[in-house]
C-alpha positions as CSV (number, residue, x, y, z in Angstrom):
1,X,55.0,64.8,15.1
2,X,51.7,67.0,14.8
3,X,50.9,65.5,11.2
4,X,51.9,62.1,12.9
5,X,49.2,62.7,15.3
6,X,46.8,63.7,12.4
7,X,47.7,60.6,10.5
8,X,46.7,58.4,13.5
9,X,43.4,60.1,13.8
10,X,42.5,59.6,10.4
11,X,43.5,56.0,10.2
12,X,41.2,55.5,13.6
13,X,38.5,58.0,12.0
14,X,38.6,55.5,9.1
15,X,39.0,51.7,10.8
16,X,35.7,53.2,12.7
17,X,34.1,53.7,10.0
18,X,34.9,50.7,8.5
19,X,33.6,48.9,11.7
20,X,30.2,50.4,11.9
21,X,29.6,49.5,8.1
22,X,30.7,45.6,8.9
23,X,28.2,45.4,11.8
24,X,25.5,43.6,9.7
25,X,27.6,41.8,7.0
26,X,31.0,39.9,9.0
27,X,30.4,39.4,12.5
28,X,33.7,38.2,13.2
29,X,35.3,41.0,11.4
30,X,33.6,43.6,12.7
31,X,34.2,42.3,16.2
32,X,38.2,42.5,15.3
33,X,37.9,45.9,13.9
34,X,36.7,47.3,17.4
35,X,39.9,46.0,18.8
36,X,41.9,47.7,15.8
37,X,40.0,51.2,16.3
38,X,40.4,51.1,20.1
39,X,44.7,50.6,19.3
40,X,44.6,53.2,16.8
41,X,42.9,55.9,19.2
42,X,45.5,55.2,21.8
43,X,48.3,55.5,19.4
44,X,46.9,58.8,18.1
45,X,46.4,59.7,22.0
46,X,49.8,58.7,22.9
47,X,51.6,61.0,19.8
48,X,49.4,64.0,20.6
49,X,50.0,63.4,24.2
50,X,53.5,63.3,23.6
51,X,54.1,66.0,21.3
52,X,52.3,68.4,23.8
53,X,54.6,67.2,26.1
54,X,57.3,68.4,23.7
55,X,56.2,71.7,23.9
56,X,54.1,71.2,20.7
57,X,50.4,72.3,20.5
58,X,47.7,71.3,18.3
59,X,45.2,74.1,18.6
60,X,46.3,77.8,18.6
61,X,43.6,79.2,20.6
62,X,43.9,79.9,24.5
63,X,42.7,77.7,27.3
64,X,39.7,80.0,28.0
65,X,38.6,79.4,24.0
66,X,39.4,75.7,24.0
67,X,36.8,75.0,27.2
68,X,34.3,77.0,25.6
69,X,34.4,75.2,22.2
70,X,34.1,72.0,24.4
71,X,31.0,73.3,25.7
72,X,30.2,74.6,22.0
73,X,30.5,71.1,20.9
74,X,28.8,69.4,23.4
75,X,26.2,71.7,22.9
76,X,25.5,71.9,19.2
77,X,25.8,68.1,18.9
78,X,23.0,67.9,21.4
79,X,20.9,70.4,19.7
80,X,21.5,68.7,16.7
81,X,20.1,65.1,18.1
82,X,17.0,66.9,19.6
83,X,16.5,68.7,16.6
84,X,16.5,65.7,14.3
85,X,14.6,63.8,16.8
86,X,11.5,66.5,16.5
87,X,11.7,66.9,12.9
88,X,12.1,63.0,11.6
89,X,9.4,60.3,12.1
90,X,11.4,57.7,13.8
91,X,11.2,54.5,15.2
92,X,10.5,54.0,18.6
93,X,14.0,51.9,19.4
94,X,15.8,55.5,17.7
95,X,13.9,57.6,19.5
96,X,15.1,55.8,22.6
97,X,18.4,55.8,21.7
98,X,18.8,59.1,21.2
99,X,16.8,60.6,23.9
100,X,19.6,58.1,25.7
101,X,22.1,60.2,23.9
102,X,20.9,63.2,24.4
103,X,20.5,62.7,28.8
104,X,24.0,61.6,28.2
105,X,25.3,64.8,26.5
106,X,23.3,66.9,28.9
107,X,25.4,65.5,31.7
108,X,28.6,66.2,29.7
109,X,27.2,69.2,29.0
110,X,26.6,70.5,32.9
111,X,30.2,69.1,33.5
112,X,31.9,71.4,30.8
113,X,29.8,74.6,31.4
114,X,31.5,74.1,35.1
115,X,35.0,74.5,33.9
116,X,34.3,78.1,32.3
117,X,33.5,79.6,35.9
C-alpha cells in the first residue's frame, strides 16, 4: 500500500504540473485539470492515511525529527523565496507575490516552530 501511496503522489505531482503548463494555452482544460489534481491529492491522502492506519509508516524517523524537518522545510523554502527575491531583478507583480508568499510562510513558519516546545 506504501508504493500505492507513492504512485498517487506522483500521478497528482504530475496532473499539477501539467495544469500550471496549460494555464496560458487551453483555458477550459486547464480549468478541468485543477479538478483532476485536487481528486488525485485526496486519493493519495486517503491511501497514506489509510495505510498509517494499518500500522504502516511512511517516514522512519521519530515524531520529534519529523516536526523539526516541518520547520526545516518551511524554513528553507522561505529563505529560498527571500533569497531569490534579493538576488533577481523582478517585476514588480513577482515581487508582490512573493513577498505575499513569503508573510504566508512566516506564519506557517511561527505555527510549526510552536510544536517543537
Amino acid at each position: 500500500m506504501k508504493d500505492l501511496h507513492k504512485k498517487a503522489l506522483a500521478a497528482y505531482l504530475e496532473m499539477l504540473e501539467i495544469h500550471i503548463d496549460t494555464k496560458t494555452t487551453d483555458t477550459l482544460f486547464h480549468e478541468k485539470t485543477a479538478d483532476f489534481y485536487e481528486h488525485l491529492f485526496e486519493i493519495a491522502h486517503k491511501i497514506g492515511e489509510r495505510y498509517v492506519d494499518l500500522d504502516g509508516t511512511l517516514r522512519t524517523d521519530s515524531l520529534i525529527d519529523k516536526k523539526k524537518r516541518v520547520y526545516e522545510i518551511i524554513s528553507n523554502l522561505k529563505k529560498e523565496i527571500e533569497l531569490y527575491e534579493w538576488e533577481n531583478q523582478l517585476t514588480l507583480g513577482t515581487e508582490d507575490l512573493l513577498g505575499g508568499i513569503a508573510d504566508e510562510l512566516e506564519d506557517l513558519e511561527w505555527t510549526s516552530k510552536a510544536f517543537l516546545r
